[in-house]
MIFI-112764 format. One record per residue: x, y, z of N, C-alpha, C in turn; residue in one letter. Coordinates in steps of 0.001 Angstrom, whole numbers, plus 524288, in hexadecimal, padded with zeros to 5 digits. Layout:
<pt n_c1="X" n_c2="Y" n_c3="Z" ca_c1="X" ca_c2="Y" ca_c3="Z" c_c1="X" c_c2="Y" c_c3="Z" milum="A"/>
...
END
This chain:
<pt n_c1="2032A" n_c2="BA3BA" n_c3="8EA73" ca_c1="1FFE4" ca_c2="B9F84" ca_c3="8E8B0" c_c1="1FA59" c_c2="BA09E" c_c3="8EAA2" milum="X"/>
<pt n_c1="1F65C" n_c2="B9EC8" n_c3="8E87A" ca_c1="1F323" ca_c2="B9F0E" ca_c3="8EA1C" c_c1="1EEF9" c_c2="B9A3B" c_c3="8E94E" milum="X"/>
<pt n_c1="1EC97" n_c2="B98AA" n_c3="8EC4E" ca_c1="1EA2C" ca_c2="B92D9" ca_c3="8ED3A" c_c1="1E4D5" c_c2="B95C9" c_c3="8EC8E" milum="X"/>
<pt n_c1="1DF81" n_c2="B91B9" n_c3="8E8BB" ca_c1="1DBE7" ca_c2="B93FB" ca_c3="8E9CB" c_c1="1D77C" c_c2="B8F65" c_c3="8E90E" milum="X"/>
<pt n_c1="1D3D5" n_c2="B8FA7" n_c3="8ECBB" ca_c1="1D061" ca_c2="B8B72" ca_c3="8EE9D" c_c1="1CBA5" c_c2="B8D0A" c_c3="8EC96" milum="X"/>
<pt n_c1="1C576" n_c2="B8A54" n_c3="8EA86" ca_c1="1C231" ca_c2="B8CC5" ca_c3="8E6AE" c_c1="1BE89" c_c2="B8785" c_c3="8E778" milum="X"/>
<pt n_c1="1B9B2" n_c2="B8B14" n_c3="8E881" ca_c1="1B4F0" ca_c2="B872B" ca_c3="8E90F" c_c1="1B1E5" c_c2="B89A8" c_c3="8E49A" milum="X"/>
<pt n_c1="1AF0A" n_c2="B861A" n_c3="8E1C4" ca_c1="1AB13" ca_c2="B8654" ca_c3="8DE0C" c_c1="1A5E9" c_c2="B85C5" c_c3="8DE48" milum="X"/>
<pt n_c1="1A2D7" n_c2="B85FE" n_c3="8DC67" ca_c1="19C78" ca_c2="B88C0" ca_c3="8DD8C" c_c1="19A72" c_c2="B7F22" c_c3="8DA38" milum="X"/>
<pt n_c1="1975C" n_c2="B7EBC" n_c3="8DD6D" ca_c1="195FB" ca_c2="B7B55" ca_c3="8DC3A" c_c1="1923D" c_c2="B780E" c_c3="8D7A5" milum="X"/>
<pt n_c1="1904B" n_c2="B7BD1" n_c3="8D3E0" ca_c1="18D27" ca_c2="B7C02" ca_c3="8D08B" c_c1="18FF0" c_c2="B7FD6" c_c3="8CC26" milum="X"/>
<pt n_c1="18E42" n_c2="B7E69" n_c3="8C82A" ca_c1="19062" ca_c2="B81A2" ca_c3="8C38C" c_c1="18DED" c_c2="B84BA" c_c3="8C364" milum="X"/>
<pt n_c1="19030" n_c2="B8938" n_c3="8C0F8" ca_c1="19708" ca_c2="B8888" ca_c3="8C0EB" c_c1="198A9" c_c2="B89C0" c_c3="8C489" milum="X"/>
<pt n_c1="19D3A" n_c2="B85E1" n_c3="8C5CE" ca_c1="19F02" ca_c2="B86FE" ca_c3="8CB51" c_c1="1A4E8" c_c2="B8A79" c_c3="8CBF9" milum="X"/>
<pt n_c1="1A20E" n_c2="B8E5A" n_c3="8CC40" ca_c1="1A5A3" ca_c2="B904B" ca_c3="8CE72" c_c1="1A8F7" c_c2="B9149" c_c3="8D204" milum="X"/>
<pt n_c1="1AB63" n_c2="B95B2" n_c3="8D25C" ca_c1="1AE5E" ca_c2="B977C" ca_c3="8D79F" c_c1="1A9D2" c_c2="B984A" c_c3="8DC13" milum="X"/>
<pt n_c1="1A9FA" n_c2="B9749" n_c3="8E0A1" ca_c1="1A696" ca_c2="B98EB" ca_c3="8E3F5" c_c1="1AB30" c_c2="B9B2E" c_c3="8E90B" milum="X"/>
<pt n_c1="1ADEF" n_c2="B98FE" n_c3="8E996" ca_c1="1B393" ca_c2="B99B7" ca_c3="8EE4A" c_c1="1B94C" c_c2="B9B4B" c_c3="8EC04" milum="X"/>
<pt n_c1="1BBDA" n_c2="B9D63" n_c3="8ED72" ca_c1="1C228" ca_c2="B9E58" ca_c3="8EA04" c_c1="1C4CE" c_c2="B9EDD" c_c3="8EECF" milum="X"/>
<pt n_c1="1C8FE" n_c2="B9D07" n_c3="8F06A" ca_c1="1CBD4" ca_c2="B9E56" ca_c3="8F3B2" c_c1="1D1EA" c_c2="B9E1A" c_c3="8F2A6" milum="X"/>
<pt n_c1="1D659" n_c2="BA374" n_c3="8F330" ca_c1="1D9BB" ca_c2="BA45D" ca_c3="8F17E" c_c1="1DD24" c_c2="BA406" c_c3="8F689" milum="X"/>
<pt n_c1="1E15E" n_c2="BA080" n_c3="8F554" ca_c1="1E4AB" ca_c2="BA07F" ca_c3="8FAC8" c_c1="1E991" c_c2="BA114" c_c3="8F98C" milum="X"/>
<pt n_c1="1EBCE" n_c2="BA6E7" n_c3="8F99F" ca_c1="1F1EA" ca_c2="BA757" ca_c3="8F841" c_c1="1F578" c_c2="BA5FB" c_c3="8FB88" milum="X"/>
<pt n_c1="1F905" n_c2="BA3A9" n_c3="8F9E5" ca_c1="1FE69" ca_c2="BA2E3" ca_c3="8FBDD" c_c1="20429" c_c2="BA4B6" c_c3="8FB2A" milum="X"/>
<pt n_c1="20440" n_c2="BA805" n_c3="8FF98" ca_c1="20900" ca_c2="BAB7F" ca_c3="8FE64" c_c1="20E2E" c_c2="BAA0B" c_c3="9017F" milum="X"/>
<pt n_c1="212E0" n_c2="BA997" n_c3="8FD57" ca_c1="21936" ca_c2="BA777" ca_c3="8FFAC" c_c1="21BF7" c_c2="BAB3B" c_c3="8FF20" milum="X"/>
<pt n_c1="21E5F" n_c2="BADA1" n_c3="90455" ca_c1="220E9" ca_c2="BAF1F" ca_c3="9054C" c_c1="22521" c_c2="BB07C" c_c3="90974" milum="X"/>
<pt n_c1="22851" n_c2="BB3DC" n_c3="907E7" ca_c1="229DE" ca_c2="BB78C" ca_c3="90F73" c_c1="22969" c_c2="BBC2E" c_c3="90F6D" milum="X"/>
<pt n_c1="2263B" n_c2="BBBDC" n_c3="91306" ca_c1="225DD" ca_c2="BC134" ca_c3="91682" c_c1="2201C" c_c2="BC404" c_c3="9156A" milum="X"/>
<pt n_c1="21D5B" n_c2="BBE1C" n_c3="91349" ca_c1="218CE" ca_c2="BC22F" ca_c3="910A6" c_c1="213F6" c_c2="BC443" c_c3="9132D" milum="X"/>
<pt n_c1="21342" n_c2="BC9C7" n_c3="91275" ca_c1="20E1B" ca_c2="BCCB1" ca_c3="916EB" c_c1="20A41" c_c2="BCA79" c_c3="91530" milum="X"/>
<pt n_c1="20727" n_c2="BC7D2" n_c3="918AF" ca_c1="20197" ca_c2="BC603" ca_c3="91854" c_c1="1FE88" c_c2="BCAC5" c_c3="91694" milum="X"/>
<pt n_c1="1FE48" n_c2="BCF45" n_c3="917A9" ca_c1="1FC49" ca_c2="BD2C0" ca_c3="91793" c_c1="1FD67" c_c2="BD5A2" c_c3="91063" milum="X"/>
<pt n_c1="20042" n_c2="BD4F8" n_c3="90E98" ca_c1="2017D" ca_c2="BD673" ca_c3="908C0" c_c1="1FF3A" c_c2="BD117" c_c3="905E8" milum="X"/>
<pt n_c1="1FF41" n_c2="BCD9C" n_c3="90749" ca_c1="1FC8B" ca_c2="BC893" ca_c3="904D0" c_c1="1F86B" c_c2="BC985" c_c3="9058C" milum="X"/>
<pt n_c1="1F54B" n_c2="BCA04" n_c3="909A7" ca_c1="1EF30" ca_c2="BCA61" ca_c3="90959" c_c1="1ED6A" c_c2="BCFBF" c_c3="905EE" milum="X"/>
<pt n_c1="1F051" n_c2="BD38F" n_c3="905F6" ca_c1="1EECB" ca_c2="BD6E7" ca_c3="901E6" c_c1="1EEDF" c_c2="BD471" c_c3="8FB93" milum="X"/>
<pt n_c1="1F31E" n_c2="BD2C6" n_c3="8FB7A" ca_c1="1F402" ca_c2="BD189" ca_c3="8F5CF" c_c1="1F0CA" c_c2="BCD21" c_c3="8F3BE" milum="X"/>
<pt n_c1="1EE1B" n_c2="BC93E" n_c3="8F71F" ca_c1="1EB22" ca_c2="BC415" ca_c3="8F517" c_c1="1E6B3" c_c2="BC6E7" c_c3="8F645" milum="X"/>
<pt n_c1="1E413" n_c2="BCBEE" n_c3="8F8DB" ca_c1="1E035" ca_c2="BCDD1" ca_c3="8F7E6" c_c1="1DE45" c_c2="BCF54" c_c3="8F381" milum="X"/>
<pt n_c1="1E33E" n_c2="BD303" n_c3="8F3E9" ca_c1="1E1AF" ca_c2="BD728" ca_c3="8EDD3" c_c1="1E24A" c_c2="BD103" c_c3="8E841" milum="X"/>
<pt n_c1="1E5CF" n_c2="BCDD9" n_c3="8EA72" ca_c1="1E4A3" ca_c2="BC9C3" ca_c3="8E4E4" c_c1="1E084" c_c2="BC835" c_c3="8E35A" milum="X"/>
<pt n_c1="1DD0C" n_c2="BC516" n_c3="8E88B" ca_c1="1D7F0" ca_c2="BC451" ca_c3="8E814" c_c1="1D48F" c_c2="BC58F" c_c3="8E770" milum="X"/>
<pt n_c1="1D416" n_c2="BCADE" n_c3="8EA91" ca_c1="1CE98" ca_c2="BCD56" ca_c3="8EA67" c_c1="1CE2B" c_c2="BD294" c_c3="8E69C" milum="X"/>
<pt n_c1="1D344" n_c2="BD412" n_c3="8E389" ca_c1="1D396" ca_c2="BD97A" ca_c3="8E02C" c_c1="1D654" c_c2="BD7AE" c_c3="8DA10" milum="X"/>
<pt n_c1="1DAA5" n_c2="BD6C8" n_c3="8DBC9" ca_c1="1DCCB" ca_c2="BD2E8" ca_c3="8D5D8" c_c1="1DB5E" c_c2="BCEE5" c_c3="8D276" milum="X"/>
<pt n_c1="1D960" n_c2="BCC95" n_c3="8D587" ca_c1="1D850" ca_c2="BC62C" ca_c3="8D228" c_c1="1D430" c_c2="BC597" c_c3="8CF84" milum="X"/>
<pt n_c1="1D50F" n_c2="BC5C3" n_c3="8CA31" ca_c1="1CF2A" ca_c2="BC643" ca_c3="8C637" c_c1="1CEAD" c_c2="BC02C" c_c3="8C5F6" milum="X"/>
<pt n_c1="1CFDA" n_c2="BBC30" n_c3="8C7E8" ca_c1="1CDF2" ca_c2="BB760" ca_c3="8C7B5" c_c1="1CAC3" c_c2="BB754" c_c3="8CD4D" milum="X"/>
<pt n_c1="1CBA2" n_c2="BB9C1" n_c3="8D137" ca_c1="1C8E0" ca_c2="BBBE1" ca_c3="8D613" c_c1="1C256" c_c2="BBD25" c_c3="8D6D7" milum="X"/>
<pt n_c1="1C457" n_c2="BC115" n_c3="8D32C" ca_c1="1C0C2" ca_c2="BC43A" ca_c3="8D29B" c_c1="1BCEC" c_c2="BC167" c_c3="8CE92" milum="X"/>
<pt n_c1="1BD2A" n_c2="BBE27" n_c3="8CAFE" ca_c1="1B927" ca_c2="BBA12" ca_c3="8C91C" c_c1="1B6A2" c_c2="BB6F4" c_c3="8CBAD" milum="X"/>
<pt n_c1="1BB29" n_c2="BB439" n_c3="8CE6E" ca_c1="1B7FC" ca_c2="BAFA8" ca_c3="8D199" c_c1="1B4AD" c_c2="BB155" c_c3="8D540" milum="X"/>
<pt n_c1="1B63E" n_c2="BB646" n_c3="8D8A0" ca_c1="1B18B" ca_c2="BB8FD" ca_c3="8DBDE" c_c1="1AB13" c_c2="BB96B" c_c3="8DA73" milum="X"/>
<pt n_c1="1AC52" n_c2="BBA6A" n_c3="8D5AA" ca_c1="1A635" ca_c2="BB9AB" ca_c3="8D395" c_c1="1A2A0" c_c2="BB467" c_c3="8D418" milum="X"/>
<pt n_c1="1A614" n_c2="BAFDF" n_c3="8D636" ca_c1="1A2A9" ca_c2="BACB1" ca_c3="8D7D6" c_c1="1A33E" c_c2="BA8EE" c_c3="8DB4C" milum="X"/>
<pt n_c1="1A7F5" n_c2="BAAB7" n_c3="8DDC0" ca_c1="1A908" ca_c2="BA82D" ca_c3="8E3AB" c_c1="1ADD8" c_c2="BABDA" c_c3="8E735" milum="X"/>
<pt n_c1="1AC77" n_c2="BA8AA" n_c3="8EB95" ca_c1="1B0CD" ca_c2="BAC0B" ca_c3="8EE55" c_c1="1B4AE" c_c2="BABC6" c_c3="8EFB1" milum="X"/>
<pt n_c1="1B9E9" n_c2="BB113" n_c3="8EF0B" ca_c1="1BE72" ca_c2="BAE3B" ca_c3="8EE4D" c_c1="1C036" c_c2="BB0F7" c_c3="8F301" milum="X"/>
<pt n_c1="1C37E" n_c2="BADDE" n_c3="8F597" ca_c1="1C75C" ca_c2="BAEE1" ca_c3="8FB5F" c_c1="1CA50" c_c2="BADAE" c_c3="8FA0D" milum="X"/>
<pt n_c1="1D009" n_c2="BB0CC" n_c3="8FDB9" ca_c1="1D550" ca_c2="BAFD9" ca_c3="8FD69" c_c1="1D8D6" c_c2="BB0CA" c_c3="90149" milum="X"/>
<pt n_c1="1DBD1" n_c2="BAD7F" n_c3="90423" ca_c1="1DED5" ca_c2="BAF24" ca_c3="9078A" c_c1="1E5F0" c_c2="BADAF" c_c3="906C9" milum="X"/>
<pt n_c1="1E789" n_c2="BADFC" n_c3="9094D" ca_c1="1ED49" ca_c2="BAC9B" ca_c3="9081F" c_c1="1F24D" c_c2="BAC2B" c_c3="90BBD" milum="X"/>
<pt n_c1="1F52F" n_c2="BA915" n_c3="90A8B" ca_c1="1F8F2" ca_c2="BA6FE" ca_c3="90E7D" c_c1="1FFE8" c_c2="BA8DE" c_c3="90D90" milum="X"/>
<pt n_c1="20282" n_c2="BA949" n_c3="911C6" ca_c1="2072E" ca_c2="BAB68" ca_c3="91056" c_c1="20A2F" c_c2="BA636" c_c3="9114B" milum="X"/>
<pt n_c1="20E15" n_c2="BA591" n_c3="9105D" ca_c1="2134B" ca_c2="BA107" ca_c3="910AC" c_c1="21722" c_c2="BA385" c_c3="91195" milum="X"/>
<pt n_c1="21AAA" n_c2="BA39A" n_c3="9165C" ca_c1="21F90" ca_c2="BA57B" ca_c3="91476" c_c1="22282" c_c2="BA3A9" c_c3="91455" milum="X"/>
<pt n_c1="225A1" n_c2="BA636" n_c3="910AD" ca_c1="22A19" ca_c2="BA353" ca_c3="90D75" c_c1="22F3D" c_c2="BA4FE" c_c3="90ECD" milum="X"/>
<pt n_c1="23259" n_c2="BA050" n_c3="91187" ca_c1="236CE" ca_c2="BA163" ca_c3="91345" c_c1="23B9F" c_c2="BA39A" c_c3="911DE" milum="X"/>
<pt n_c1="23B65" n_c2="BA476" n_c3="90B06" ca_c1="23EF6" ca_c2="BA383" ca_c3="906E0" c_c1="23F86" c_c2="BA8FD" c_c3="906CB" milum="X"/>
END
């Protein structure tokens, strides 16, 4: 999942000025360390909706693990 929080520029057009991407990951057993690779490369190399909004605000992302007992 991923939760994402977004401030807008106060005057038109208002845009994006802030983006913030906060993944949420469920599982067991999962390496923090393979997650932070993988929500990297999502954010900052993959994501052509990313890579738009950069052009006029700034986007951060961090992310959380859960584990899942099941």
């Amino acid at each position: 999942m991923c939760e994402l929080s977004a401030e807008r520029a106060d005057t038109t057009p208002k845009v994006f000025v802030r983006v913030h991407l906060h993944f949420v990951i469920t599982g067991k057993g999962v390496e923090p360390a393979r997650v932070e690779r993988a929500v990297s490369l999502s954010a900052e190399k993959y994501c052509s909706a990313v890579a738009m909004i950069e052009k006029t605000a700034t986007v951060t992302h961090d992310f959380e693990i859960i584990e899942d007992g099941a």
